[in-house]
C-alpha positions as CSV (number, residue, x, y, z in Angstrom):
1,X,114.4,59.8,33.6
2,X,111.4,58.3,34.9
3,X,110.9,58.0,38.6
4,X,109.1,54.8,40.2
5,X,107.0,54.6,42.7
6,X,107.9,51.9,45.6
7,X,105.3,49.8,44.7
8,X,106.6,49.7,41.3
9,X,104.3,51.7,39.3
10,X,106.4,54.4,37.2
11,X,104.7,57.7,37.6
12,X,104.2,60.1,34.7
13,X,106.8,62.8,34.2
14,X,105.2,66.0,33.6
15,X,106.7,68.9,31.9
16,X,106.5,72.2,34.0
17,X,104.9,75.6,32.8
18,X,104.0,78.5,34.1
19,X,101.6,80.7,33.3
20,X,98.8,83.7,35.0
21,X,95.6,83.2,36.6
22,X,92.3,85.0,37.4
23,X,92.8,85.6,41.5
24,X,89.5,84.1,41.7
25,X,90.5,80.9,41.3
26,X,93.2,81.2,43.7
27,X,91.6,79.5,46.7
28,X,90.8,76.3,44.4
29,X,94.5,76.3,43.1
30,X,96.1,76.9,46.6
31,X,94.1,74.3,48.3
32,X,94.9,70.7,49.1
33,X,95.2,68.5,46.0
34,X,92.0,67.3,45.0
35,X,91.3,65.2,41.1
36,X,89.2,66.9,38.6
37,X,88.0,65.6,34.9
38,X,88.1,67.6,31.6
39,X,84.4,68.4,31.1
40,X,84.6,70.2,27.6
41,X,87.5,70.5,25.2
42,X,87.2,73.9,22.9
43,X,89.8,74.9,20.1
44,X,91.6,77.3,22.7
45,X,91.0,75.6,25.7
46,X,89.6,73.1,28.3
47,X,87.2,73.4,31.2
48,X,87.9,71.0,34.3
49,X,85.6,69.9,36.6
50,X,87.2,70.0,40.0
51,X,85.6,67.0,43.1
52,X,85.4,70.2,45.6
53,X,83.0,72.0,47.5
54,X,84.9,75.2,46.8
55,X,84.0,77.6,44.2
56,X,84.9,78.0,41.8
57,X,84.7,74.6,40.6
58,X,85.6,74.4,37.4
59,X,88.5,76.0,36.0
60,X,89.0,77.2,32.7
61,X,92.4,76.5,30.9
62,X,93.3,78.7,28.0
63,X,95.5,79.9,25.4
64,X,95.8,83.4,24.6
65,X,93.1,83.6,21.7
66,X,90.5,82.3,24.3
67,X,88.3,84.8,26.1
68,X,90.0,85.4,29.7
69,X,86.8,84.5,31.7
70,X,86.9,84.9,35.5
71,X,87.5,81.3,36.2
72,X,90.4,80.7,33.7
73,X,94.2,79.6,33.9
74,X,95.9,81.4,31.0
75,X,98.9,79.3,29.2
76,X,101.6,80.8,27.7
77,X,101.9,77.7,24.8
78,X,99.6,75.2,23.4
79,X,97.2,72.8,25.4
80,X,98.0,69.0,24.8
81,X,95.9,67.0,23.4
82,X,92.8,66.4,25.6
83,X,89.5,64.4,25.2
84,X,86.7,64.7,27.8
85,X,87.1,62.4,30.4
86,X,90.8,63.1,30.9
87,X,91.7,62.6,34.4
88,X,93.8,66.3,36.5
89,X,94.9,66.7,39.6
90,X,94.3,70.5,41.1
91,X,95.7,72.0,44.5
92,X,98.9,72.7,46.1
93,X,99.7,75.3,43.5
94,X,99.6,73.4,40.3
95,X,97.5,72.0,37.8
96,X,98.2,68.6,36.4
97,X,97.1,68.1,33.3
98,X,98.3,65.2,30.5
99,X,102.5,65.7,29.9
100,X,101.8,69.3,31.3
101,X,102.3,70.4,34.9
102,X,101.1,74.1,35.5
103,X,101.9,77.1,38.3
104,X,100.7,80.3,38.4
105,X,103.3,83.1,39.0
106,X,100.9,86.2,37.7
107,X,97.5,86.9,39.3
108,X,94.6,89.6,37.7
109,X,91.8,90.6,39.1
110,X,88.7,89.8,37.7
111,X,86.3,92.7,38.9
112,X,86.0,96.2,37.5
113,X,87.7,99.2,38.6
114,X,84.8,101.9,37.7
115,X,86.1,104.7,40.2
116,X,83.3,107.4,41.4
117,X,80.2,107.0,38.8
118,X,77.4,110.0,38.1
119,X,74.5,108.3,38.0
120,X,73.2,111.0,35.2
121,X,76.4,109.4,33.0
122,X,75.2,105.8,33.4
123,X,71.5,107.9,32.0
124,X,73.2,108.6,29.3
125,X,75.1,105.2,28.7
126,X,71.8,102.9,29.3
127,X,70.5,103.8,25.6
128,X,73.6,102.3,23.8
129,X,72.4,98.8,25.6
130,X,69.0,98.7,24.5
131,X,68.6,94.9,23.3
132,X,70.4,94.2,20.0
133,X,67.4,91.3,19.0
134,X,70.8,88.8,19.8
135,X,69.7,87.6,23.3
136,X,68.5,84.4,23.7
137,X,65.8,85.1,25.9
138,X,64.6,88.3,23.7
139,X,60.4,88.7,24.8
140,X,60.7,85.9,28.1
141,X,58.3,87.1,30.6
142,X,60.9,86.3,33.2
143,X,63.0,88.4,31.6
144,X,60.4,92.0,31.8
145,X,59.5,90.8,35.2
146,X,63.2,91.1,36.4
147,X,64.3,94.2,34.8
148,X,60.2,95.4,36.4
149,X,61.4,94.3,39.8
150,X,64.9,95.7,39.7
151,X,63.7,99.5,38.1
152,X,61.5,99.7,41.1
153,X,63.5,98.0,44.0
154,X,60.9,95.0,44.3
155,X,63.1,92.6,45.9
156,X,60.4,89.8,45.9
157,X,59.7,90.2,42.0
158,X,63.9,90.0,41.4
159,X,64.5,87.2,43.5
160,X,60.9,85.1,42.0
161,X,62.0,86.1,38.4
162,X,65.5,85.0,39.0
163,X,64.6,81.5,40.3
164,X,62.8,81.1,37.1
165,X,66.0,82.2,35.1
166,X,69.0,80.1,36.2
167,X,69.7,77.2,34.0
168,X,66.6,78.8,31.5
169,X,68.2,78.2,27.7
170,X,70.6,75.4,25.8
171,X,74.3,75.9,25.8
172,X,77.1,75.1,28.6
173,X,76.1,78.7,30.0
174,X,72.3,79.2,29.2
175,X,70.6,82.7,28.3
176,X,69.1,83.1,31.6
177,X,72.6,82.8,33.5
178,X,74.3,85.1,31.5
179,X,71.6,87.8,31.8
180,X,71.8,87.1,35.8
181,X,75.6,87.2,35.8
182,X,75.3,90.5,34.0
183,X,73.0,91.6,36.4
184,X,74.9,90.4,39.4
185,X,78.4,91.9,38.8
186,X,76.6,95.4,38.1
187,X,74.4,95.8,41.0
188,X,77.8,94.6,42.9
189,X,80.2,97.3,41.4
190,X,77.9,100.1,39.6
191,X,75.5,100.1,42.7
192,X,78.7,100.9,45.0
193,X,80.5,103.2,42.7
194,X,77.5,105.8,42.4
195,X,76.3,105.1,45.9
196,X,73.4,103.3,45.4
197,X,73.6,101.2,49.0
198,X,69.6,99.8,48.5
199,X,71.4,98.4,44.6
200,X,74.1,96.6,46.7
201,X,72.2,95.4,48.9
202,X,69.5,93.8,46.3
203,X,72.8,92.4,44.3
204,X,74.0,90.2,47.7
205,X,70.2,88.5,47.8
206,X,70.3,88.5,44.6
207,X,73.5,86.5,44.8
208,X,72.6,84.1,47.5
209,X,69.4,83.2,45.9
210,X,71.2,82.2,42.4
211,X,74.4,80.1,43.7
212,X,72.7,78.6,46.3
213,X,71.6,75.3,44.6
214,X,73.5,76.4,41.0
215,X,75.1,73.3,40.5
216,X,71.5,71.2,40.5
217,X,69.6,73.8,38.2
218,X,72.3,74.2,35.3
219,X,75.7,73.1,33.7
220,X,78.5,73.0,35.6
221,X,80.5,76.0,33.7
222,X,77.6,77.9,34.2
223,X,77.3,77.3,38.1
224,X,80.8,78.6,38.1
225,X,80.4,81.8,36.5
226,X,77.1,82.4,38.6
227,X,79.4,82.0,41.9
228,X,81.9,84.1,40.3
229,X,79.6,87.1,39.1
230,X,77.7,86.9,42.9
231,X,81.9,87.8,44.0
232,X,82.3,90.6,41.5
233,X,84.5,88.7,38.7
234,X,83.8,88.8,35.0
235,X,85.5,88.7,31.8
236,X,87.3,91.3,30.8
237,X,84.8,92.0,28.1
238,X,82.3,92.6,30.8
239,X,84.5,94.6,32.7
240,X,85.3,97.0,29.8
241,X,81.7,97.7,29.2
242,X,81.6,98.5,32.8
243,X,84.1,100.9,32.5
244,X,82.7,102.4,29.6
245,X,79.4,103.1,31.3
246,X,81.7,104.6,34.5
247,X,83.1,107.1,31.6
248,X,86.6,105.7,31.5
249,X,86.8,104.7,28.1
250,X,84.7,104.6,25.1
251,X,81.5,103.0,25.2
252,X,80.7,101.6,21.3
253,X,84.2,99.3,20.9
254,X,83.8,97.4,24.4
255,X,79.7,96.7,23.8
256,X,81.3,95.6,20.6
257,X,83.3,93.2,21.9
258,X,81.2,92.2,24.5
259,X,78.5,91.3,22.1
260,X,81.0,89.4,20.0
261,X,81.2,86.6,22.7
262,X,79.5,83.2,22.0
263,X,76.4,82.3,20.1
264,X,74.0,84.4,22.7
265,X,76.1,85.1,25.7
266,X,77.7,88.7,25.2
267,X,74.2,90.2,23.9
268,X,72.4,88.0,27.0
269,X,75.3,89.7,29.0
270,X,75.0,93.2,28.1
271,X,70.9,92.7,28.6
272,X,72.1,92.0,32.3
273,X,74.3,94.9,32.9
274,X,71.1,96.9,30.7
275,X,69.0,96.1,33.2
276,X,71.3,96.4,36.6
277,X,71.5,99.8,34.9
278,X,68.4,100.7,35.2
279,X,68.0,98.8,39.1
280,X,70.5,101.5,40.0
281,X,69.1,104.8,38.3
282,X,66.1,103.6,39.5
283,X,66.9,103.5,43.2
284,X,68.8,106.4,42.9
285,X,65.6,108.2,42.1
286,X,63.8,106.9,44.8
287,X,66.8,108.5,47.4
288,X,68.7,105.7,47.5
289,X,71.7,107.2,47.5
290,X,74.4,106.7,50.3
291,X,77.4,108.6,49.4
292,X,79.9,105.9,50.0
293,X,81.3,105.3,46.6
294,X,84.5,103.0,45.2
C-alpha cells in the first residue's frame, strides 16, 4: 500500500534487499542520510556520487559479474533500470536507489593479507611484472621519474612525479591514477610485510600528497579509488597479485586477471605495484629494514 506523507505527497515504496559491502565504504553507508546522483550507468552496475565530505564518495553498485572494486555495494539480483542523473539517498544503513532499497548484512575487507614477505621472493616475482606494452602511460617521463625516485628512496622525486600523474590520461580512472593506486596500496602492505619501515613511510606522503585535492585534478570515481588505495583497499584482482608476489598463491593466473581489467587499468595497475616493488627492494638494500612485519 502506499503511504502518504502529511502534506499529501505519496512517497515511493521501495522494495528491500540485502546484499555485502566493501568495509571501506562503511563509514559513508553508516552515516547520516545524505542524497547522491548516479554518475555512470555500466552493464553490471552503477557508480553514485554521494554530496559528502567523507570518503569514499562515490559508491559503486554492482552485480556479481562486475569487478568487486574497493568502493562497491555488491547485489545479490539485478540493478533497476538507471539513467545518469537519477536521484539516491545514502546513510543510516541503506542505499536508496529507484524501486530498490539496499542494507548491507556482509562486510569484506578490501586490503591484502600478504603475511611475513622475503624480500629475495618479491626479487624473484618483480620480473613477471615487467610492462606488458598495455599501459597507458607506456614511455611518460613522469612515469621513469617515479619508479627513479621510488628505487632510490628520493621522496622529493616521488612526490614531484606524482603531482604530475594524478588525473594524467582519458577514462573515468585515468593511467596515471591507476599506476599511483598500484603504487600506493603496495608501499602500504608490501613495505610492512617485509619490514621495509623507510617504504611505509614514503607510501603515507605519498598518500597525503595524491588525495589531498583528488577531487579537483581528476574524475570523481577516480578520486575515490585514490583515497581508497592511500587506506590500503583494492580490488580483489589487485589484492591477488599481491598475494602472489607474498608467495601465497601462484603468480601467472592473478597478473592474468589483473591485466584483464578495463581498457588500460589492470596493466596501468600492475606497472604500480612493478614499481612499489622495486621502492621496497630498493630500500631494503640500502638497510631499511625494521623487522616489524604483518
Amino acid at each position: 500500500m502506499t503511504v502518504t506523507a502529511q502534506k499529501g505527497a505519496p512517497r515511493r515504496v521501495r522494495t528491500p534487499v540485502t546484499g555485502a559491502a566493501s568495509a571501506a565504504v562503511r563509514p559513508v553507508l553508516e552515516a547520516p542520510r545524505r542524497p547522491a546522483r548516479v554518475l555512470a550507468v555500466f552493464p553490471a552496475g552503477a557508480y553514485l556520487e554521494v554530496r559528502t565530505e567523507l570518503e569514499p564518495s562515490v559508491i559503486a553498485v554492482i552485480t556479481g559479474t562486475a569487478t568487486r572494486l574497493p568502493n562497491a555495494l555488491l547485489l545479490p539480483g539485478q540493478l533497476p533500470h538507471l539513467t545518469v542523473g537519477d536521484e539516491a539517498m545514502v546513510g543510516d544503513g541503506a542505499v536508496e536507489l529507484g524501486p530498490l532499497s539496499m542494507r548491507v548484512r556482509r562486510w569484506w575487507d578490501p586490503a591484502p593479507h600478504t603475511g611475513r614477505v622475503d624480500p629475495v621472493r618479491l626479487e624473484r616475482a618483480l620480473p613477471a611484472l615487467a610492462p606488458d606494452g598495455g599501459e597507458g602511460l607506456a614511455g611518460n617521463g613522469n612515469i621513469e621519474l617515479l619508479t627513479r625516485a621510488c628505487r632510490t628512496g628520493w621522496l622529493l622525486g616521488v612526490l614531484t612525479a606524482a603531482e604530475q600523474l594524478v588525473g594524467l590520461g582519458p577514462g573515468l580512472t585515468p593511467s596515471g591514477d591507476d599506476v599511483l593506486a598500484g603504487l600506493l596500496v603496495t608501499l602500504r602492505h608490501i613495505g610492512k610485510s617485509a619490514g621495509v619501515r623507510q617504504a611505509v613511510r614514503v607510501g603515507d606522503w605519498l598518500a597525503a600528497t595524491v588525495t589531498y585535492d583528488a577531487r579537483t585534478r581528476t574524475t570523481p570515481i577516480s578520486a575515490t579509488l585514490l583515497h581508497c588505495a592511500a587506506q590500503g583497499a583494492a580490488s580483489p584482482e589487485v589484492c591477488g597479485v599481491l598475494r602472489a608476489v607474498a608467495g601465497r598463491t601462484p603468480l601467472e593466473p592473478a597478473l592474468a586477471r589483473l591485466r584483464r581489467l578495463g581498457h588500460t587499468s589492470g596493466s596501468d595497475l600492475a606497472q604500480g605495484i612493478a614499481i612499489g616493488l622495486e621502492a621496497v627492494l630498493g630500500m631494503a638494500g640500502r638497510g631499511g629494514l625494521s623487522g616489524e612485519a604483518a
